[in-house]
C-alpha positions in Angstrom: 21.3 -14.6 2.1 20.0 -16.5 -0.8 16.5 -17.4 -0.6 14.9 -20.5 -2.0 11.7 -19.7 -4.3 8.9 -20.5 -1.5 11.0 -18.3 1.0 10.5 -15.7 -2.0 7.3 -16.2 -2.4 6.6 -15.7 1.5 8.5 -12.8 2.0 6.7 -11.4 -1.0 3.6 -12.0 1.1 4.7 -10.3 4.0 5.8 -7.0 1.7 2.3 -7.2 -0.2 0.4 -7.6 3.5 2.5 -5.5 5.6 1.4 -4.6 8.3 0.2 -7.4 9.1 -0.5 -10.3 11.6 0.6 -13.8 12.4 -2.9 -14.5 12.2 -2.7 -13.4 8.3 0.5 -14.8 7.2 -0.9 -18.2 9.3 -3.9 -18.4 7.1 -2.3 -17.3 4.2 0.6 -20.2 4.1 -1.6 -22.9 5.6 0.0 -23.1 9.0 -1.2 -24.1 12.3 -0.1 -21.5 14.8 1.1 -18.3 15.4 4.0 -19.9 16.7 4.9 -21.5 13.5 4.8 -18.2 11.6 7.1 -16.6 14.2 9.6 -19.5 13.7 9.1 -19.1 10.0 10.1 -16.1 9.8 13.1 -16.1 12.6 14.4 -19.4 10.8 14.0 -18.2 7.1 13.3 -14.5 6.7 14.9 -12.6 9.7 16.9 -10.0 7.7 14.0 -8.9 5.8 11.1 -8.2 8.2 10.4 -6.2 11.8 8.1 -5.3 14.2 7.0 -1.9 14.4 6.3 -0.4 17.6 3.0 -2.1 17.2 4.0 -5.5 17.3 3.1 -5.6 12.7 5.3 -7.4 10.6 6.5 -5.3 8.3 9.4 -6.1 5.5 12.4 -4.2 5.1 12.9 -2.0 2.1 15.4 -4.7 1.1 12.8 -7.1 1.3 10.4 -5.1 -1.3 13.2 -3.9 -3.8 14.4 -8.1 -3.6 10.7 -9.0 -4.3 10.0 -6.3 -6.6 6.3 -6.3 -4.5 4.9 -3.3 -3.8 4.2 -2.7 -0.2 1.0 -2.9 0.7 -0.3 -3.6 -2.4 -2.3 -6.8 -3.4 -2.4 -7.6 -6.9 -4.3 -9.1 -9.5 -1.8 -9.5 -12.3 -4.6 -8.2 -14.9 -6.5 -6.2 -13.1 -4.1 -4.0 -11.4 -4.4 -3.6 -7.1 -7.3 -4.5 -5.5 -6.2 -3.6 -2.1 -4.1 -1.0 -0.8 -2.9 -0.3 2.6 -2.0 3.4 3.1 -2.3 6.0 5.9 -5.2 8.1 6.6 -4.4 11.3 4.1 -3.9 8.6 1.3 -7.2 6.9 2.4 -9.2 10.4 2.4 -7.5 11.5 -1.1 -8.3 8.7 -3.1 -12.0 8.8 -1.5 -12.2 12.4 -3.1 -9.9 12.2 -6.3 -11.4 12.7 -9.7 -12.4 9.4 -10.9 -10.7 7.6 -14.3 -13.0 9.3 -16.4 -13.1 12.6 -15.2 -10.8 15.9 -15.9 -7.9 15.1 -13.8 -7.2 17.5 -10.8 -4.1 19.7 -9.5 -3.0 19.1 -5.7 -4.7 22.4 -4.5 -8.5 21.2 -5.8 -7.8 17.7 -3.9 -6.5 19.7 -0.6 -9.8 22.0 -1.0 -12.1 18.2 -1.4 -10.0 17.2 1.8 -10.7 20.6 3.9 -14.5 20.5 2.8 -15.4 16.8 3.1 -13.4 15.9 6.5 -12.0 18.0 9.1 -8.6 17.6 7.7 -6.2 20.2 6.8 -3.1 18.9 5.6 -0.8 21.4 3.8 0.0 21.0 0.1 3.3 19.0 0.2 1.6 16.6 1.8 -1.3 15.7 -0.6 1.2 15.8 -3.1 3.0 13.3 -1.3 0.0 11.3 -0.9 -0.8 11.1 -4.8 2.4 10.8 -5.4 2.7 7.4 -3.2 -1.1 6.3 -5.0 0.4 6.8 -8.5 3.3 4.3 -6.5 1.2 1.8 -6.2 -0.9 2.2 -8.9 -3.9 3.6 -8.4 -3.8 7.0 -9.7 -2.8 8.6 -12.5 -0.9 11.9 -13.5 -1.1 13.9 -16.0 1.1 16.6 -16.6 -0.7 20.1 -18.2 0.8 23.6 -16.5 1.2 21.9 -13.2 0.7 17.9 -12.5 -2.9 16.6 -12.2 -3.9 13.6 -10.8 -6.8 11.3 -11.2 -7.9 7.9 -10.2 -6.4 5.1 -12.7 -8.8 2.5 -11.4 -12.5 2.1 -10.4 -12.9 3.3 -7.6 -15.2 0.1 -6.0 -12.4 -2.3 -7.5 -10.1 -1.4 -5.0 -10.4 -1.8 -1.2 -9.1 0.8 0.8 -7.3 -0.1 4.1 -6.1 2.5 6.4 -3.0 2.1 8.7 -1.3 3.9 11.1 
């Protein structure tokens, strides 16, 4: 399905949003319902988004590779991501990363931050799977010494954090 450039553009909005509402993409596009969203994207964009069990448009990974949008990220084409939308463990270990100008950090410091600051206790593959997905979308950075360290590649209070489930 070939897409014209405002379908492109759209569905780039619904990768960088997801998950999001009608509500959103209404505002977002200038339309005047939720209605008209739905149609839009029954009419133009139905192979590239769904409805998670929560009734969130989300995009298909089709839909992010054709946009080249990182999901969940919103962008400022200078200044990097200024919002992120990740789970909870992603949320909680960029809260207690070491920040851009600080010694960078191994996966076992940032699950021993997680265990003392919240009552998490997630086990090590998946913090490193968290950073891993914050280097992703740009946020964090890694450096590699005898093991990879991580550390925040932005200011902290430039980015807004969203959880999501």
């Amino acid at each position: 399905m070939s897409l014209t450039a405002e379908e492109e553009e759209r569905l780039a909005d619904v990768v960088r949003l997801q998950p999001t509402k009608n509500r959103d993409l209404m505002e977002r596009w200038g339309l005047e319902s939720g209605s008209e969203v739905h149609q839009y994207l029954e009419n133009h964009l139905k192979d590239y988004y769904y409805r998670d069990e929560n009734s969130l448009i989300r995009a298909t990974t089709e839909a992010a590779e054709l946009t080249g949008v990182e999901p969940g990220v919103e962008d400022d084409e200078e200044e990097g991501p200024s919002v992120i939308r990740v789970p909870e463990l992603e949320a909680r270990a960029f809260a207690v990363l070491a920040g851009p100008d600080e010694r960078s950090e191994s996966v076992v410091s940032v699950l021993h931050k997680l265990r003392d600051r919240y009552d998490l206790d997630p086990e090590a593959g998946d913090v490193r799977r968290a950073l891993q997905n914050l280097r992703r979308k740009g946020v964090v950075e890694v450096e590699y010494r005898t093991v990879p360290t991580f550390r925040l590649g932005v200011d902290r209070d430039e980015v807004t954090v969203e959880v999501v489930d």
